[in-house]
C-alpha positions in Angstrom: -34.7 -89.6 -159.1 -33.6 -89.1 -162.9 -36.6 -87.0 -163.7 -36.4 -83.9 -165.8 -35.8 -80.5 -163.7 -36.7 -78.0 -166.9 -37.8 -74.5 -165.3 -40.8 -74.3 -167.9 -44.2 -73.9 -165.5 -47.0 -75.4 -166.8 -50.4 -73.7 -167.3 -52.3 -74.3 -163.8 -54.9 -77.6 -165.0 -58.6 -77.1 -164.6 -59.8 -79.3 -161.7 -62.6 -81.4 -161.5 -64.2 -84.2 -158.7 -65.8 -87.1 -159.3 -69.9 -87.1 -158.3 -69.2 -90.2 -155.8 -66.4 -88.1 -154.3 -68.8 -85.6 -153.0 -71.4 -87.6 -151.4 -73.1 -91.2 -151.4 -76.7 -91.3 -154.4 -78.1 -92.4 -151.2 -78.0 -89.4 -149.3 -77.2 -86.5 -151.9 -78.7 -86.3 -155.5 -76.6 -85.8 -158.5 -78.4 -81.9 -159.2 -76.8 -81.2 -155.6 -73.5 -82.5 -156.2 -73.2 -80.2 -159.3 -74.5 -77.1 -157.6 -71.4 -77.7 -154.6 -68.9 -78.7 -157.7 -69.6 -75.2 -159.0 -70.0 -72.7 -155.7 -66.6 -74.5 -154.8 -64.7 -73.4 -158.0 -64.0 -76.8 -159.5 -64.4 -76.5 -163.4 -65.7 -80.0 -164.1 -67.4 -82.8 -162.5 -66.9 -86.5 -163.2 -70.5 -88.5 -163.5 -70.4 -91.5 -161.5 -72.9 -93.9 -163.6 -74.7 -94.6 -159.8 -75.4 -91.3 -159.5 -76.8 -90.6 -163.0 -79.0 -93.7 -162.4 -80.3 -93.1 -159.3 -80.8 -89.6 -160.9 -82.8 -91.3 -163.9 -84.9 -93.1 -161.1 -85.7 -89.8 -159.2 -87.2 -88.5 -162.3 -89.3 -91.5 -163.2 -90.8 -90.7 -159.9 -91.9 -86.9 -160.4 -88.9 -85.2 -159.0 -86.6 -82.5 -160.3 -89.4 -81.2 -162.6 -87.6 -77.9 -162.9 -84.5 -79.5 -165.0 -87.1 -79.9 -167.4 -89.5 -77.1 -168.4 -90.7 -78.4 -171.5 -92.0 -81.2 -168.9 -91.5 -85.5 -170.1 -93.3 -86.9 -173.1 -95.6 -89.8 -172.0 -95.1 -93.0 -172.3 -91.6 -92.4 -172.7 -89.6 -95.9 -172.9 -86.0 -96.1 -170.2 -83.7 -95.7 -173.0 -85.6 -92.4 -174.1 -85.5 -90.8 -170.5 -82.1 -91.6 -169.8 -81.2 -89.9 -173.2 -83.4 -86.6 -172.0 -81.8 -87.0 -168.6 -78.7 -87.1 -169.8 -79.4 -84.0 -172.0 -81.2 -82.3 -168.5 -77.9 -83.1 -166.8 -75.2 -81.9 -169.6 -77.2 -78.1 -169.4 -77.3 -77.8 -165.8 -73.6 -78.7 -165.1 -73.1 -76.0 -168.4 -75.2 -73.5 -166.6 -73.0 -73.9 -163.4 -70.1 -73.3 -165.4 -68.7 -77.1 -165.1 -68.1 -79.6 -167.7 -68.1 -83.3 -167.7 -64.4 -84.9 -168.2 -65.7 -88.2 -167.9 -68.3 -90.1 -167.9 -67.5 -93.6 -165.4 -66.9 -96.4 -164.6 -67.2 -99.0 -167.7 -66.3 -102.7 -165.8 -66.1 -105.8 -167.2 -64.8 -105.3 -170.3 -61.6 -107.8 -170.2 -61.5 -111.8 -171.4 -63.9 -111.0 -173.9 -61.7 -110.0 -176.9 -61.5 -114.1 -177.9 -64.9 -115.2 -178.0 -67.7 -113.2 -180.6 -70.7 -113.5 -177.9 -69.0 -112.2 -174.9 -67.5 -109.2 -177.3 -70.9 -108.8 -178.8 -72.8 -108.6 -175.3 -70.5 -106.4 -173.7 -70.3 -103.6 -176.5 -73.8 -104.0 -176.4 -73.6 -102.8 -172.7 -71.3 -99.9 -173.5 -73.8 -98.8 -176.0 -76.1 -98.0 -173.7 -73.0 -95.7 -172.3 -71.9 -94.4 -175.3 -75.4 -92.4 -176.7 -75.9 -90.6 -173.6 -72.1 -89.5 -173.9 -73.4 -86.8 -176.4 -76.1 -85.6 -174.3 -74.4 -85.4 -171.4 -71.5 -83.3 -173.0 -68.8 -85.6 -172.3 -66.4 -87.1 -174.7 -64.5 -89.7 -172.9 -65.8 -93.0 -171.2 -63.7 -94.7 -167.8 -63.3 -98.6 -168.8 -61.6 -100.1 -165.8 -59.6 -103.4 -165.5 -61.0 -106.5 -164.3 -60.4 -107.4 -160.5 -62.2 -111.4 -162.2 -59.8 -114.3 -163.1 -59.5 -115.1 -166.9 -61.4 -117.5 -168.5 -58.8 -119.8 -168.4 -56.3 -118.4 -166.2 -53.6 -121.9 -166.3 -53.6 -121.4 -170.4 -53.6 -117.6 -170.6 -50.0 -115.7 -170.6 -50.1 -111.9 -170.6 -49.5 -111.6 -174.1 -52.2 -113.6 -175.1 -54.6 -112.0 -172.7 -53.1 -108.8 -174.3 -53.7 -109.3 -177.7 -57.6 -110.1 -176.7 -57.7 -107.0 -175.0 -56.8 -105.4 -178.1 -58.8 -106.7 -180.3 -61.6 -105.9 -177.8 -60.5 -102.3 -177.1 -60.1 -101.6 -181.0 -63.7 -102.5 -181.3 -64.9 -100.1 -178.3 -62.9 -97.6 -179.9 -64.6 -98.0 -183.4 -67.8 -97.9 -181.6 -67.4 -94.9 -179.7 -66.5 -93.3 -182.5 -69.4 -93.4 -184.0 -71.0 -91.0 -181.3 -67.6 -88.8 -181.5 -66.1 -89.9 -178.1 -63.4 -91.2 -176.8 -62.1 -94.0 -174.6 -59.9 -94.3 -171.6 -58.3 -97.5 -170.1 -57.3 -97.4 -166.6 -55.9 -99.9 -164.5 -57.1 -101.1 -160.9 -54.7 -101.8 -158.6 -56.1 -104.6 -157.5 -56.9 -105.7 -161.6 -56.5 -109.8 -161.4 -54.4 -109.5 -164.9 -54.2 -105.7 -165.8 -52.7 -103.7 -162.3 -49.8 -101.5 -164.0 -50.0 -98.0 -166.5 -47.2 -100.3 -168.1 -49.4 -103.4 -169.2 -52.6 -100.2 -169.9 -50.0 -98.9 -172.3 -49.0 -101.5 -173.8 -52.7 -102.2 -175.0 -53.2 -98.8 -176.3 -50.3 -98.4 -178.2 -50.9 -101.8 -180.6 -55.1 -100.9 -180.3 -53.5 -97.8 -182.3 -56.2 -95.3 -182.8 -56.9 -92.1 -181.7 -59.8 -92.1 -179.7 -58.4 -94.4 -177.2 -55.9 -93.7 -174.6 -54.4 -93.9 -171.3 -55.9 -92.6 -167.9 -53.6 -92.4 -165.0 -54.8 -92.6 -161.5 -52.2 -91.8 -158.8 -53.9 -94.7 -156.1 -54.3 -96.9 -158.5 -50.2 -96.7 -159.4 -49.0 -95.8 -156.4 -51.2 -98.5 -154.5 -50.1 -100.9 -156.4 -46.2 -100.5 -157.5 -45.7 -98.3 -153.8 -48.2 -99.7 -151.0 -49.1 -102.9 -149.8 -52.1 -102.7 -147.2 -51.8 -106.2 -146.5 -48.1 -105.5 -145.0 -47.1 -104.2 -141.6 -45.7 -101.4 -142.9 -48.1 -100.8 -145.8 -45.1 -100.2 -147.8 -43.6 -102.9 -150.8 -40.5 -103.9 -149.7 -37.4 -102.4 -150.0 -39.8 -99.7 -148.0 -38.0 -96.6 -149.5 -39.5 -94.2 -152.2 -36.2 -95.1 -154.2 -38.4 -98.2 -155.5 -40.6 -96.1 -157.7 -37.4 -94.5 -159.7 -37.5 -96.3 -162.3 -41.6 -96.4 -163.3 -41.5 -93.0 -162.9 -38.6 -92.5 -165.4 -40.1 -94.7 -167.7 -43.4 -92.8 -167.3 -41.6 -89.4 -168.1 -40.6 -90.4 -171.6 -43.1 -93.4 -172.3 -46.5 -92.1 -173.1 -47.1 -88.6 -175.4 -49.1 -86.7 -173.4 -52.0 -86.7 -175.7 -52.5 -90.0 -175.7 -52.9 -89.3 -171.8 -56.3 -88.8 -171.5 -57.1 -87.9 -167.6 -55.2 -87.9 -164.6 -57.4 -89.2 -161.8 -55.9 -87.8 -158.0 -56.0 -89.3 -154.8 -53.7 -90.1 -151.8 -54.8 -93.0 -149.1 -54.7 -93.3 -145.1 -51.9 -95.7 -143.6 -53.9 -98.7 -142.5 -54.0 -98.8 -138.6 -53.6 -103.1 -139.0 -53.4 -104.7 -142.8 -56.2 -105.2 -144.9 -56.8 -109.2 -145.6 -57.7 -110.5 -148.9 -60.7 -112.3 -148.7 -63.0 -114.5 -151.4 -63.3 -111.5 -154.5 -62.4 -109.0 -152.0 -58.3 -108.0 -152.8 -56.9 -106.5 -150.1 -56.3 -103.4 -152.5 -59.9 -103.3 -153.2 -60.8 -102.7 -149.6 -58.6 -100.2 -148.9 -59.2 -98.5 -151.7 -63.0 -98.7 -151.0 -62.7 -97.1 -147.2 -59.5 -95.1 -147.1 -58.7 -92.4 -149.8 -57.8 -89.3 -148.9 -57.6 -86.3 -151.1 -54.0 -85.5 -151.9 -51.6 -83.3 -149.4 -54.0 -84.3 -146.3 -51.0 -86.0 -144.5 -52.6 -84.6 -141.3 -55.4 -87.0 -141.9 -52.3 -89.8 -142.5 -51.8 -90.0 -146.0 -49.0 -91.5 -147.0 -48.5 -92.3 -150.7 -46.1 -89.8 -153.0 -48.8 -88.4 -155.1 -46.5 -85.6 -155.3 -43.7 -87.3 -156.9 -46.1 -88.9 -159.4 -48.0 -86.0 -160.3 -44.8 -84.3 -161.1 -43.8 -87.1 -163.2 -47.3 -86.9 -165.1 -46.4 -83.4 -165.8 -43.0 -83.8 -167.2 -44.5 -86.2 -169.9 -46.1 -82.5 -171.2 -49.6 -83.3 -169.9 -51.7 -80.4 -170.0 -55.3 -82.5 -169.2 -57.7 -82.4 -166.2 -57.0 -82.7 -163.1 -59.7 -84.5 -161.0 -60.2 -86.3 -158.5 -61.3 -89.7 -157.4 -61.1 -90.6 -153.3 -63.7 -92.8 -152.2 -63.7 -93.1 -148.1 -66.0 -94.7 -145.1 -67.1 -90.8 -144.6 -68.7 -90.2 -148.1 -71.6 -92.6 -146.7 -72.7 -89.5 -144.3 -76.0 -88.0 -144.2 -75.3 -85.0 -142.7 -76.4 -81.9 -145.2 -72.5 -80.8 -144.9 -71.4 -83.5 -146.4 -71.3 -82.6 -150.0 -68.9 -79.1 -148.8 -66.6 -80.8 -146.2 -65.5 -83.4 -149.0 -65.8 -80.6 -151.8 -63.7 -78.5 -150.0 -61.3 -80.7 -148.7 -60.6 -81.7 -152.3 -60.5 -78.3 -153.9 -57.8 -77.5 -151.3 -55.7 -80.8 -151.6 -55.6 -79.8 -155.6 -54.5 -76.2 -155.1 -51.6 -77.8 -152.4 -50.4 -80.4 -155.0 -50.7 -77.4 -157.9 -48.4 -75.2 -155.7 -46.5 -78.2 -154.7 -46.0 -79.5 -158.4 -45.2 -75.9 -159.6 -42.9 -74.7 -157.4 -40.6 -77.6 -157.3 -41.4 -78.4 -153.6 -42.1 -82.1 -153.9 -38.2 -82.8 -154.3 -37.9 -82.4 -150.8 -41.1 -83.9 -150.0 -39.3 -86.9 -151.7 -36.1 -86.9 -149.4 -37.0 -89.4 -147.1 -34.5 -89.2 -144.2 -32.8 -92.6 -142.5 -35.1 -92.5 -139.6 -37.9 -92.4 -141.8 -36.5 -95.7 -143.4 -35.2 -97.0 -140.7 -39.1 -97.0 -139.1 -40.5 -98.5 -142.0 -38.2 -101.0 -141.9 -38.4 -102.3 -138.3 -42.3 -101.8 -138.8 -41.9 -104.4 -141.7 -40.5 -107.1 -139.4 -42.8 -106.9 -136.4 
């Protein structure tokens, strides 16, 4: 794999987890999540909007009084007690030693950039987003793609749906820099239009400014340009590692590391029998939705090379947060162990893919031997 092989080690990232990551908003509130975050030793904590809103919701009702000694004005309008919320929030992940990398996810903000209304309506959304940013001590916002068909998906041709994008983008952008923030574009791998770090790229670099960038997500490539959960083997054919090559080479010297904003972590379970696409329900989606796993947790069969991609990350001079991202069936547990079990399956998964990463060991985690190929390909034509 044509990858660079300089000796130079990196300074170790700080680590963070996404709130969803530790826990379903159903079961465990967002005050929780941060206390584990911290008495775990991650440095940061992503805010999963759901969990800052059910947060919001707790408060309206009386609860967590002691995040707020000065007590709540009265009548105090939704827009003001999310701000003082959001405030409450930012000083209690501060006084458990964690930032806030992010603050996520922004949806629905593709097939807009042609049309005045829709671009109105949905920077009026991110709006909302973008004042609490300040509050909350965060400086960079999630916007996802789209997994939605264009508007007019016979008449539309990448570069056209491109160039909207930009011009839509370039408008967020101006936006959130109003309130000092920045913006990150990340694709889904199951995005309708927008599925590669390529085609992400390619919208940043002509949107051209310097509050909006690039975040990487390992499932999101990887599922995507690697796996296939709606294949016997879960594997895109020519079922070999080889295939990724050249998207990794191209990531080494593509993108300057500071325009890499955040690199989101996660590795995924084999599926037992292929996901099906169903009616706004991509294959990818579902998988994604039920199966993470945090990264180096091949006992618990993950399969994907996060390894390989989080080395290739690195050789681009990235020197940004690590956190991570797994969403999984057993995050909807009530059990009061919940919050740790995930927590510190995810604190150790980072420290394996650090040492991994730094020592040079995922080269031969990359050596895929014949038999292993020769499995994935007979599994391919059952």
């Amino acid at each position: 794999m044509p990858m660079s092989t300089s000796n130079a080690t990196p300074p170790k990232p700080r680590f963070a987890i996404a709130s969803l990551s530790l826990g379903s908003f159903l079961y465990h509130t967002l005050p929780d999540k941060i206390v584990t975050a911290a008495k775990l030793g991650y440095d940061g904590i992503e805010i999963f909007m759901p969990d800052f809103e059910d947060f919001v919701r707790q408060v309206s009702m009386g609860l967590h009084t002691s995040l707020f000694p000065l007590g709540l004005p009265s009548p105090l309008s939704t827009p003001d007690l999310e701000l003082l919320c959001a405030t409450a929030i930012g000083d209690f992940a501060t006084s458990h030693g964690l930032s806030i990398p992010v603050l996520q996810p922004f949806r629905d903000f593709e097939a807009i950039g042609h049309s005045p209304s829709l671009l109105s309506a949905a920077l009026a959304r991110a709006e909302r987003w973008l004042r609490l940013m300040p509050a909350m001590r965060t400086d960079l916002l999630l916007v996802c793609s789209n997994n939605l068909l264009p508007l007019d998906p016979s008449d539309t041709p990448w570069e056209r749906y491109r160039d909207d994008q930009v011009v839509a983008m370039r408008a967020l952008g101006e936006l959130a820099a109003r309130y000092g923030v920045r913006i990150g574009y990340e694709p889904l791998a199951w995005g309708t239009v927008v599925n590669r770090w390529e085609q992400v790229w390619e919208v940043v670099q002509r949107v051209d400014m310097p509050n909006v960038g690039v975040i990487l997500d390992s499932f999101n490539s990887l599922g995507q340009q690697y796996a296939d959960p709606s294949s016997p083997s879960s594997v895109r054919p020519p079922h070999e590692l080889a295939q990724l090559a050249p998207s990794l080479s191209l990531l080494t010297t593509s993108i300057p590391p500071h325009k890499i904003f955040l690199l989101q972590l996660a590795d995924a379970a084999r599926p037992s029998s292929p996901f099906l696409t169903s009616k706004n329900a991509p294959a990818r989606m579902k998988w994604s939705r039920t199966s993470r796993l945090f990264p180096c947790e091949k006992e618990r069969g993950a399969f994907l090379p996060v390894e390989q991609y989080t080395a290739a990350v690195m050789q681009t001079g990235f020197g940004g947060w690590w956190s991570l991202e797994v969403f999984n069936s057993s995050l909807e547990s009530d059990g009061e162990g919940c919050m740790e079990e995930h927590g510190g399956r995810g604190i150790r998964g980072l420290e394996g893919l650090w040492e991994s990463v730094r020592s040079g060991a995922w080269r031969e985690e990359g050596r895929e031997g014949k038999e292993g190929r020769a499995a994935l390909r007979a599994q391919a034509q059952l």
